[in-house]
N, C-alpha and C positions, 0 to 999 in steps of 0.2 A: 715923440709919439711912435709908438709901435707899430709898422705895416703891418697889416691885418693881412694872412695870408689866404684864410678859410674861403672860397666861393671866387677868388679871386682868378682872373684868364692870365696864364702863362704861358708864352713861347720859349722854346728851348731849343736854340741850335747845337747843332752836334748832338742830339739826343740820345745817337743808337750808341756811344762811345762809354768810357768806362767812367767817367763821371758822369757824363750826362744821363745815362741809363739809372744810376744810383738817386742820383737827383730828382728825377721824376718820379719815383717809390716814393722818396722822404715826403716832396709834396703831394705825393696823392693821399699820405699817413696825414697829413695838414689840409686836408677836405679842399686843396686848391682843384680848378679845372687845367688841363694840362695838354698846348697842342706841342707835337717835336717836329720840328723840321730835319729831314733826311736826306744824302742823295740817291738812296738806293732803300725803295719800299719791299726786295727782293731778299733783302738781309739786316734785320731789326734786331737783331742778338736778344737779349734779354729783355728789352719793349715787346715782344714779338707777342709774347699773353696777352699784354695791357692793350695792345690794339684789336686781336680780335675777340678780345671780353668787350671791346668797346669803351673801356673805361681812359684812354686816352686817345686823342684824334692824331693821327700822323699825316705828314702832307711829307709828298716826296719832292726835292727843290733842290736843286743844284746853285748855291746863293754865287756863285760865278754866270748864271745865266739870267741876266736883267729881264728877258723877256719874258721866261717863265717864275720869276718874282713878280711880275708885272701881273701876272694871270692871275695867280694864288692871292692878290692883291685883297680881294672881298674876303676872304677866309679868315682874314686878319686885320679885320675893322675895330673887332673887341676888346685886343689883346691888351694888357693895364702892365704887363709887365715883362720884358724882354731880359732872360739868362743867355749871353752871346759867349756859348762856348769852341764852337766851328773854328775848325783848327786844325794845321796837317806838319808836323815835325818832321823834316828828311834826313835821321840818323845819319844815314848812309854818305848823304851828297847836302849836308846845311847850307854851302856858300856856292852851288852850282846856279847856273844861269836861268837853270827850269824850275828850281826852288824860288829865286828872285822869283819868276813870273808868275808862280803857283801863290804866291805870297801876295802879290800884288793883287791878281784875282780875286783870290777869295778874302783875305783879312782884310783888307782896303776899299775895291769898289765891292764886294759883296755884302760888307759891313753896311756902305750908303745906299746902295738898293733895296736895301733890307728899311733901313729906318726910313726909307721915302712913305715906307708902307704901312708906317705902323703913327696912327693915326694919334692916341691917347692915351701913350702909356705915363704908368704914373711913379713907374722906377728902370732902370736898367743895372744887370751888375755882368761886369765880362773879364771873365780870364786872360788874363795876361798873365807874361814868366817874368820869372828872374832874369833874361834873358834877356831882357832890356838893358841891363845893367852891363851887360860885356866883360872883361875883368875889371870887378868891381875895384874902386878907388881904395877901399879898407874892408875888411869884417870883423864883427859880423855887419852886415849890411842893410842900415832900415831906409827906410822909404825917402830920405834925403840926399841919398847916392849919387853922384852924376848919374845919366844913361848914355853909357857907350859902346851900344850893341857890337858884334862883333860877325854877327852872323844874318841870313837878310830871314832869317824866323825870329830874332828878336827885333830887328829894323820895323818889320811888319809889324809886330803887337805894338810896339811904341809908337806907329806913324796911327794904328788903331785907337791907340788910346788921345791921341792929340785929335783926331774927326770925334770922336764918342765927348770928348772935352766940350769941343765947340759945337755939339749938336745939344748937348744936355745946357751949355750954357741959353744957346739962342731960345730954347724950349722950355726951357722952365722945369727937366727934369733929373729930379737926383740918381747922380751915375756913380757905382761904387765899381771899383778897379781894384781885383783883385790879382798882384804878382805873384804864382803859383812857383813853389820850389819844386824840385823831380818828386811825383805821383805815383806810388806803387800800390801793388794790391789784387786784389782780383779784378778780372776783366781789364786785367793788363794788357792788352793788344799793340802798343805802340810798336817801336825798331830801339826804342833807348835801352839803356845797359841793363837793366835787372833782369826784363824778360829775353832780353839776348843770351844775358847767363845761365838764367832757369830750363827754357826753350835745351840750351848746349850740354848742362848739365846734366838733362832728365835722358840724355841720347847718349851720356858717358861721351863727347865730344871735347876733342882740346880746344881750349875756350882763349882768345885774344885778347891781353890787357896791356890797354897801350897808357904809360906813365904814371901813376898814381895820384892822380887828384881826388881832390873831396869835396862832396857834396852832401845837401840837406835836403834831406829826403823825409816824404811827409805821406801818411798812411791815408787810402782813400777816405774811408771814417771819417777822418780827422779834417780831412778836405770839405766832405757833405757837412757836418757841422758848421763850420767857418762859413759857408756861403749860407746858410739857412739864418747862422747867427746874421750875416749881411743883410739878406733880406729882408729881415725883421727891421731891423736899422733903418735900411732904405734913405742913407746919407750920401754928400757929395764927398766921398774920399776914396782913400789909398792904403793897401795894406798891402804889407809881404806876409805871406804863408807857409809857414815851414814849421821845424819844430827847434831852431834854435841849439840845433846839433851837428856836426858834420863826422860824418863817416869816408874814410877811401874807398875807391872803389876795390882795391885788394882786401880790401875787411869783407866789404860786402858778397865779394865771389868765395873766397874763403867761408864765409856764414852759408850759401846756397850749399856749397859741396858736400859741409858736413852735413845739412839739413836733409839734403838730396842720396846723402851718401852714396854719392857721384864717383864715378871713377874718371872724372876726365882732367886731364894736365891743363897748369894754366902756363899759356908760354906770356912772357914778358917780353913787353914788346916797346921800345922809345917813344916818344910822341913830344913835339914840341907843341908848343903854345897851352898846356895845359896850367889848369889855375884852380884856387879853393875860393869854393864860393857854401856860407852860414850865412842864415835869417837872422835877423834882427828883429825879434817880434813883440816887443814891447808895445807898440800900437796898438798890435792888432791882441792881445792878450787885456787891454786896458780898454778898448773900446767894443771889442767883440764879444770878450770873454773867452776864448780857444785857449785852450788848455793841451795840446796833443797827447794825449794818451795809450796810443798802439807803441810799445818797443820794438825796436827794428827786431827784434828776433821776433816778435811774433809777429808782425808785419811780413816780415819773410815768407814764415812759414803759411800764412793765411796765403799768399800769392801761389807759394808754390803747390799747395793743394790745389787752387784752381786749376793750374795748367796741368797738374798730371792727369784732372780729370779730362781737362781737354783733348791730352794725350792718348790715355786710355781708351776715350769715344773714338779719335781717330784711325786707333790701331782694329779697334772693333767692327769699324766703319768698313773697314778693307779686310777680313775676315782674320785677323792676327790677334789670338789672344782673345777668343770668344769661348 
């Protein structure tokens, strides 16, 4: 039977972020009611309309601060259906001590503080990576992989998804677990490689590529699809999301420059422990319907317009180019 989405109360963690922000348009196009949870009501990015049109409720909540979960407690009596996308990736520093702890805070005990509070929901679906898988045993890679993360942001969505496991089991309610391959697109903001190179490239910067791995990379679009196909569903499973392609990241910085027609050098740079990681999505093509249909060239290019406009604002911002 089909979840009925129309009229229905959804919370959305991570809202203001670049899926989550796209997610909550789709549903509001689906006559859903729609709260986000935020840690900063000072910077809403693209929610920023929908809250003072009124047409979505934002609560601001740091899900690492039990006591203020604890407050916002009544606000979220009604909630029928929990989207757990709250989530912080440290490009920079993955297997540092403060990313363990950042990890543990927020995807772990902010996950259980969270569901202490939510009283009657009648689905749950949460973002999880590929990340879980570590290098992977084979590819392409479907959802019967070992997990042998390798980094403590995949440790964390895995230790996530085993509490969401045994909370949906004791409770009677259906938790779909989706494993998210790399997400490009507009309202790119993350530290991962694509907008690192677009960001480098739009500034004619020599740009850092360290070994050539490959990855499957999957178009926001094609993300919002797959989770709305999910919610509709509203079953206990497991999918990997991608598109069933892999690309190096030398293709991919090569593709920005010409796009960008960039002048910036790329230096090559060694890197050990690198590995190829492809979706295996047969599942999820068979039970969801997900068909990916952004090409990485237009994918690209749809990112890179973003950010120049962003660019552009910000050279404007500081009187450069008005």
């Amino acid at each position: 039977m089909t979840f009925k989405i129309a009229e229905k109360n959804f919370l959305i963690t991570g809202g203001t972020g670049q899926i989550g922000s796209f997610l909550t348009e789709k549903l509001l196009e689906n006559k859903a009611n729609v709260t986000v949870i935020g840690r900063n009501g000072n910077d809403l990015k693209e929610i920023q309309d929908l809250v003072d049109s009124k047409k979505i409720k934002f609560v601001e909540c740091d899900l690492t601060n039990e006591n203020r979960i604890k407050a916002i407690g009544p606000l979220l009596q009604n909630i029928d259906f929990l989207v757990h996308l709250s989530s912080k990736f440290r490009f920079s520093e993955p297997n540092s001590l403060p990313s363990a702890h950042h990890t543990i805070e927020l995807d772990v005990k902010g996950t259980i503080f969270l569901l202490q509070q939510l009283k009657q929901l009648q689905g749950i679906l949460f973002t999880s990576s590929i990340a879980v898988y570590g290098k992977p045993s084979y590819i392409p890679t479907d959802e019967l992989c070992p997990t042998r993360p390798i980094s403590f942001y995949g440790s964390g969505k895995l230790a996530t998804e085993k509490y969401l496991k045994l909370h949906s089991k004791n409770k009677d309610i259906p938790l779909t677990i989706l494993r998210l391959s790399g997400v490009y697109g507009q309202r790119n903001r993350s530290e991962q490689a694509i907008p690192i190179f677009i960001r480098k490239a739009l500034r004619n910067e020599p740009i850092n590529l360290y070994g050539n791995s490959s990855r499957d990379f999957i178009h926001i679009s094609d993300v919002i699809e797959a989770i709305m196909s999910a919610i509709k569903l509203n079953q206990n499973n497991l999918f990997n999301i991608g598109t069933g392609i892999k690309f190096s990241n030398h293709f991919i910085l090569k593709k920005i420059i010409e796009i960008t027609k960039s002048q910036s050098k790329i230096l090559r740079l060694e890197k050990s422990g690198g590995y190829n990681f492809v979706c295996n999505i047969s599942k999820a093509t068979a039970k969801l319907g997900i068909n990916p249909k952004v090409s990485i060239e237009r994918g690209l290019a749809d990112e890179i317009s973003w950010h120049k406009n962003k660019f552009r604002w910000k050279l404007m911002s500081i009187g450069i180019g008005s």
